[in-house]
C-alpha positions, -999 to 999 in steps of 0.1 A, spaced: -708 -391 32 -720 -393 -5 -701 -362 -14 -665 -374 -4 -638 -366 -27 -634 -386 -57 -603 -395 -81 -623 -415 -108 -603 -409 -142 -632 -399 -171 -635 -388 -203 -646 -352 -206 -665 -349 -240 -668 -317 -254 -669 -306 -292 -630 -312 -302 -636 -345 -291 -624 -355 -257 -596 -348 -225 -588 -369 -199 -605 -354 -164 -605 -363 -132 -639 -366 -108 -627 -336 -80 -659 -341 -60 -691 -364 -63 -725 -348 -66 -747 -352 -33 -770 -380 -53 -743 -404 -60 -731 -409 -93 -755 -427 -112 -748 -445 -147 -759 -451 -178 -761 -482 -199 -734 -467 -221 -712 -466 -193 -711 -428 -193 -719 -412 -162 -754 -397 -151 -751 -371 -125 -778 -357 -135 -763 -317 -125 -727 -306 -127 -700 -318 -117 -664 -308 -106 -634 -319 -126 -595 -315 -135 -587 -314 -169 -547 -306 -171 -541 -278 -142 -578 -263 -148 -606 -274 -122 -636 -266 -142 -677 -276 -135 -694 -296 -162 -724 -314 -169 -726 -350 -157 -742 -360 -189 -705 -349 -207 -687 -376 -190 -679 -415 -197 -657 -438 -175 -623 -441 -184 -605 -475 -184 -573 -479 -163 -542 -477 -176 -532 -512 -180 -563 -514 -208 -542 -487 -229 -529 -510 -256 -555 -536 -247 -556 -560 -283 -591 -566 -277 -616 -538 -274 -642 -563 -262 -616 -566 -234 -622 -529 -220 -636 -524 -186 -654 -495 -198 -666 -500 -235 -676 -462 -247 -662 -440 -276 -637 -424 -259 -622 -454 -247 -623 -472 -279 -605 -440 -297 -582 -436 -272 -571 -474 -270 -570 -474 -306 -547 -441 -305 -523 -455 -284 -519 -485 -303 -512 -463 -333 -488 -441 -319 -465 -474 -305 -470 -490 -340 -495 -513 -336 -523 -509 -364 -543 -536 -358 -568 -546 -328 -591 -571 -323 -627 -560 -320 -646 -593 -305 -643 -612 -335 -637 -583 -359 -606 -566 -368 -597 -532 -369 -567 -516 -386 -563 -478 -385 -544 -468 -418 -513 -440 -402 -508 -429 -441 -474 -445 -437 -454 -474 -453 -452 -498 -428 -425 -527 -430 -454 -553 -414 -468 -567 -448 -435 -585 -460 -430 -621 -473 -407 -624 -440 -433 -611 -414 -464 -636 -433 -442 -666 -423 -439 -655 -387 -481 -657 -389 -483 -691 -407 -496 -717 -388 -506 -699 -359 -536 -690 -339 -556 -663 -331 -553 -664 -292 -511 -672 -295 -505 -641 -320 -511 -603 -319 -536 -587 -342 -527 -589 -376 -542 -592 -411 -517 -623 -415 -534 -637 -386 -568 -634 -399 -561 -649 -432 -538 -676 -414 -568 -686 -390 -593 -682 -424 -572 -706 -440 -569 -729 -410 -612 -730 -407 -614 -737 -444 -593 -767 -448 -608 -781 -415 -642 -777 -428 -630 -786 -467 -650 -757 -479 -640 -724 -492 
């Protein structure tokens, strides 16, 4: 029965930004989706956000990413690649500490406003030598595997 009862974790977006919701009950369609990895239902849909059960349009949700992915270093890494999962990842990397995530082969550090002990001479030599893939994200890691590419290739 295509309206069974669902507990697919989304992203409800809305103008404040976005809650974590819960799919209380499938549309008689199916759920389609979109190439953004949102969610297409094309009419409303039934959801828990906190202790409220409230109907929204389809359109205003995306697919959250399991739990595991929460302090995932790689974005490129999510299940579900959508803004709300990038923000969120990228919040709770923050709020444990850790500024810096890998975007594919990008970097991306969120500046908390704070002094942060992770730029001293003492933490640089923990980076030197190392690689990319056997080190957390880290602008010491970046230069460390610029620095490594350069002297292979003899260029700067």
């Amino acid at each position: 029965d295509a309206s069974r009862v669902q507990s697919e974790k989304v992203w409800l977006v809305h103008q404040e930004g976005f809650s974590p919701a819960t799919i209380v009950k499938e549309n008689k369609l199916g759920m389609k989706r979109t190439s953004s990895g949102g969610l297409d239902l094309g009419e409303k849909v039934k959801v828990q956000v906190g202790n409220s059960v409230q109907v929204v349009d389809g359109e205003d949700l995306e697919r959250a990413n399991p739990a595991k992915f929460d302090l995932a270093e790689d974005l490129a890494s999510l299940f579900y690649l959508n803004e709300s999962s990038i923000l969120h990842t990228l919040r709770q990397r923050l709020g444990n500490g850790l500024i810096h995530t890998h975007a594919g082969p990008h970097m991306v550090i969120v500046n908390p406003g704070l002094a942060m002990p992770i730029y001293s001479d003492k933490i640089s030599q923990v980076f030197r030598g190392c690689r990319r893939e056997d080190m957390p994200p880290h602008a010491f890691a970046a230069a460390q595997v610029a620095y490594n590419n350069m002297l292979k290739k003899r260029a700067d």
